[in-house]
N, C-alpha and C positions, 0 to 999 in steps of 0.2 A: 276688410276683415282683419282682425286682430291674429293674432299668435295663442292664443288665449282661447278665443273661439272656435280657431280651424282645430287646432287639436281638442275640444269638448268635442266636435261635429264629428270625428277620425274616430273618437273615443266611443261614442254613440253608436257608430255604423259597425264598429265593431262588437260593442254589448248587444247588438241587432242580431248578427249574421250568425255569430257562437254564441249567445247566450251566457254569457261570461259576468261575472259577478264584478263593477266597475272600479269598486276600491283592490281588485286584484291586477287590473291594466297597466302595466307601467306606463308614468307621465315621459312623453315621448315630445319634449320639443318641434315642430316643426321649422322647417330653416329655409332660406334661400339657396344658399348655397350648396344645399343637396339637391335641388332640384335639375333637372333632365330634359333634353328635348324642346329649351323654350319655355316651360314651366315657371311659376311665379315661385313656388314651393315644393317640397318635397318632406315628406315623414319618414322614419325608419321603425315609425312601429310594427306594421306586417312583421320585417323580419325579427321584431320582439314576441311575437308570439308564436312564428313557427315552432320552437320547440315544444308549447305546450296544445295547441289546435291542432298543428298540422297533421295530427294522426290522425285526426276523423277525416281528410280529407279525400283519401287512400287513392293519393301518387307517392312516386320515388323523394327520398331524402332529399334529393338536390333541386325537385321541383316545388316545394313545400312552400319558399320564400312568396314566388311570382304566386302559386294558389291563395296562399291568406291573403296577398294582397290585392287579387280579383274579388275575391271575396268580398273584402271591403270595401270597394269601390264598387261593386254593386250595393251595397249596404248605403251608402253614401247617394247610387242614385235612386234609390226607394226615397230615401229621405228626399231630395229633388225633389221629387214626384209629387212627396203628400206636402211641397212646400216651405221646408223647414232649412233647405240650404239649397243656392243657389250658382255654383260655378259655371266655369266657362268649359273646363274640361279636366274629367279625371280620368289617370290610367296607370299603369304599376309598369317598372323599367326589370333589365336583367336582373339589379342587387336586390329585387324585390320591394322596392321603395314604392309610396303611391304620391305621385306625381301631381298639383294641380295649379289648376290656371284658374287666377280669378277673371271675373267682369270687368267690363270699365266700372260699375260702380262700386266693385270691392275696392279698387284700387283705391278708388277716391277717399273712400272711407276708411282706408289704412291711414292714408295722407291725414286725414281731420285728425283721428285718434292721437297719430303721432304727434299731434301740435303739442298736446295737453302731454309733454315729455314725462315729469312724474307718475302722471294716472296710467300710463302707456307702457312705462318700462316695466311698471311695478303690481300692475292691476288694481290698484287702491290711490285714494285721495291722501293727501299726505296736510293730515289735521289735527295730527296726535298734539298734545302739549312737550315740553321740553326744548331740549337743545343738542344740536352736532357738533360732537368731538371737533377742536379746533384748538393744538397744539399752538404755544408760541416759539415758534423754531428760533428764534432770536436769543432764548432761555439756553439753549444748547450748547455744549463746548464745541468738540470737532464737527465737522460737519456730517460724520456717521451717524452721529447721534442725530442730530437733526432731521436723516431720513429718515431713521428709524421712528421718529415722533408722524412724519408727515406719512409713513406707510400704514402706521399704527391707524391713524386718523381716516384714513381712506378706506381701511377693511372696516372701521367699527361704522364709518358713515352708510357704506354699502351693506353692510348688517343689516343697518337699521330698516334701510330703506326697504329691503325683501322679509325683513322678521317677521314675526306672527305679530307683532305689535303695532299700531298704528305710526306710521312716523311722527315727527314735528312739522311745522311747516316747513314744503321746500323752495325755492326760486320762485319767486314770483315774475309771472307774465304782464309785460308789459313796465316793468319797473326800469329805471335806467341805471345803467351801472359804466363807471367810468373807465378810462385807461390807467386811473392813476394806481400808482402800486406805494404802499404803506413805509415800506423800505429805499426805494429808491427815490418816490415823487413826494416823501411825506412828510420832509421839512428834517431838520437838523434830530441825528441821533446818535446815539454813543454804541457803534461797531463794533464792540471788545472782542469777544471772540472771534475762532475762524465760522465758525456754522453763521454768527448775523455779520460778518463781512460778506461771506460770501452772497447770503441775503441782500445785503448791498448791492452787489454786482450785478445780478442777475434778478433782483424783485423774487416776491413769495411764490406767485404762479409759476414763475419758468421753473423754480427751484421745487414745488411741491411736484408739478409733472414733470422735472427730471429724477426726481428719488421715486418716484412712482412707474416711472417707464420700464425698468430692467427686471431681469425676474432675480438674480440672487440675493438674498439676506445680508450676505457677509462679500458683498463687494470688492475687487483689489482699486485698488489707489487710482489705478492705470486703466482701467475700464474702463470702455465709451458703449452706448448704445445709437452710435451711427456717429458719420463725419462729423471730427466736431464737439461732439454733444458727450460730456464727461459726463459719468453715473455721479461721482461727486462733484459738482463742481464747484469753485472757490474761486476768491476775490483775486488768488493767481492765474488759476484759468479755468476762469468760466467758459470757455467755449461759444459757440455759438446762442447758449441757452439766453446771450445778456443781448444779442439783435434782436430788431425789429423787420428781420424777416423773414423767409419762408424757410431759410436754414435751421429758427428754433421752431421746434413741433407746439410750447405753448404759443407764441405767437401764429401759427397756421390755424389751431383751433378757435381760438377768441376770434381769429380776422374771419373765420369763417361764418361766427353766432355773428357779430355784428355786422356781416354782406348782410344774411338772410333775413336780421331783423331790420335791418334797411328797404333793404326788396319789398318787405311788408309795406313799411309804413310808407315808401312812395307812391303800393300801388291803393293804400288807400288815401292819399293824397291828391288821387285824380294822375297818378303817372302810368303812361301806358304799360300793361303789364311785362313781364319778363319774357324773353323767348328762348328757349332751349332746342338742341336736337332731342328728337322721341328715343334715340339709341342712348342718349344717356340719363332720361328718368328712369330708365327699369334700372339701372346697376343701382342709384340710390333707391328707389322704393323698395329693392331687395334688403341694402343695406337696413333701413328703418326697420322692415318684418323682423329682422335678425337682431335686432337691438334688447330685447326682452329675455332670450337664451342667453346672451352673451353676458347680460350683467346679474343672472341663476349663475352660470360659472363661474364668473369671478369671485361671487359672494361665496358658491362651495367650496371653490378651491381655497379662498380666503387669497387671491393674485389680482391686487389694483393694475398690472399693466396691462391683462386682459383689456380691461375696459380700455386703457388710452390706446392700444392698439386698435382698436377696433371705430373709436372716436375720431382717431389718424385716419383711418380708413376710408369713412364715412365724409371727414371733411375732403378729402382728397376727391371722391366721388362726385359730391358737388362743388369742387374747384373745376370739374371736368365738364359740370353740365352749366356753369354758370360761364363758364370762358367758350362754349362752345361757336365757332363762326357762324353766325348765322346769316351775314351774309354773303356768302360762299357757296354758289351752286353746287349741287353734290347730288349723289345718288339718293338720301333722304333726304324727306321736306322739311323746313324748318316750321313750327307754329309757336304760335304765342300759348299763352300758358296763363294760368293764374297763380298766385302766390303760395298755392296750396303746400306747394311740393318745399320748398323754403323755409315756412312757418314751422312745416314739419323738422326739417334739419334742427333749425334753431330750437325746437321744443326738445330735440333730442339730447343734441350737443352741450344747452344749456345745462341739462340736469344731471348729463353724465360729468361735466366742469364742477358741478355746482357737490357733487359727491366725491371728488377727490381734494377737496376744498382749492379750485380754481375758480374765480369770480370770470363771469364771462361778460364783454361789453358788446354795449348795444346802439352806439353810433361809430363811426367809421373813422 
């Protein structure tokens, strides 16, 4: 189950219970990460309507929250009942949130969704005609300028993708895309400035997701966003951003889309599939649900590091479930897995790269 869906089905049970007219409901994200108790998800709409329902419901102010959201979770299991929505379990916590657990076969079905990253993040096929903003940072004097081109680029790409308009085409599945970076692997060029030196140094990716990681506009000279990792960085010091390893954040990402489309294509290859611990698919299929809100934020706040924060996140989650010992006895079992969960990452990862204009590769 989608993000997309569970909130129309939360939306429903509530136009059920009150009687509420649907274009007055606020759109209430549903998230992983509010969720309580074990729970797959959690909603905070209950407590968006307590002010306007909770009077008919005649308890005390402070109990108002936890009622709308019995409410609707009985609304939710009417719907069960005449077979319109199927979970594993729902129930509303102290903050008055309502709480739910999917099936094994919602899960699964998050996993498919997520594969098809564009149609997934954005609810729509991305078929429009045109073209993605895509600055030549090379053109740039200082290198402030040049963030400022690759920040610019990033908010109008993630515009596009969530606007009322149909996108362009985006990333295509299954294409291959190299290591090679235009600046550093792509044959003899004239580095005049500081902005395409530093280009030089560090290649366009490292350099577009470090102008894109930090949150202020007007940067000092001297600021880092972690060990290492200068907001500006330059052909003096680049920092970590010009390694090829887990020190720079674009390198963790790419290395992550290229594990996962790897994963794939071995286990259609006839290679026996992946094995994970079960304790570390839910933190990523959490991550995935939450990948749809997260880039509604960043589009409203108009903030591209949302997203690579969140990217970081997500690769870090399946660096946890991909490295996991499996063969190491332990309190949980280990199983084998299909590539569901992978295909999904890389469907994610791919298209949140592919929107901050980082090219993401897909062999190893």
């Amino acid at each position: 189950m989608t993000p997309g869906e569970l909130e129309a089905a939360v939306r429903e049970a509530a136009v059920r219970v009150f009687g509420l007219d649907p274009a007055r409901i606020p759109f209430v994200w549903p998230r992983n990460d509010h969720a309580d108790e074990g729970a797959d998800v959690a909603t905070a709409l209950p407590p968006r309507l307590a002010g306007s329902v909770g009077d008919r419901l005649h308890v005390s102010r402070g109990d108002r929250r936890a009622a709308v959201a019995a409410r609707v979770a009985d609304g939710l299991s009417d719907m069960r009942e005449e077979g319109l929505v199927d979970f594993d379990r729902v129930f509303h916590d102290g903050r008055g949130f309502l709480n739910v657990t999917f099936t094994g076969r919602q899960r699964e079905d998050l996993l498919a969704e997520a594969a098809d990253g564009p149609r997934f993040l954005t609810g729509r096929d991305w078929d429009g005609p045109g073209e993605w903003p895509s600055s030549a940072l090379h053109e740039a004097g200082p290198v402030a300028q040049a963030r400022r081109l690759a920040r610019a680029d990033a908010r109008a790409r993630i515009s596009l993708a969530v606007g009322p308009q149909a996108p362009p085409p985006g990333p295509g599945e299954g294409e291959e895309v190299s290591w090679r970076d235009p600046y550093r692997d792509g044959g003899p060029r004239e580095l005049i400035t500081p902005a395409a030196r530093a280009l030089g140094a560090v290649g366009e990716d490292s350099a577009r997701l470090a102008f894109c990681r930090s949150v202020p506009e007007r940067p000092r000279d001297t600021e880092t966003t972690g060990r290492d990792l200068p907001v500006l960085p330059s052909a003096e010091y680049p920092g970590a951003w010009a390694r090829l390893t887990d020190a720079n954040p674009a390198f963790r990402l790419r290395y992550a889309h290229a594990h996962a489309v790897s994963l794939c294509r071995w286990a259609a290859e006839g290679a026996p599939p992946p094995t994970a611990c079960p304790e570390h698919t839910a933190p990523v299929r959490g991550l995935l649900f939450d990948g749809p809100s997260v880039l509604d934020t960043a589009a409203r706040r108009e903030e591209p590091h949302i997203l690579v924060r969140y990217l970081e996140t997500l690769a870090s989650a399946y660096d946890e479930w991909r490295t996991c010992p499996t063969a190491v006895p332990g309190p949980a079992p280990r199983t084998a897995t299909d590539p569901a969960l992978p295909t999904a990452v890389a469907g994610v990862i791919r298209t949140g790269l592919f929107l901050l204009g980082v090219s993401a590769p897909t062999r190893l």
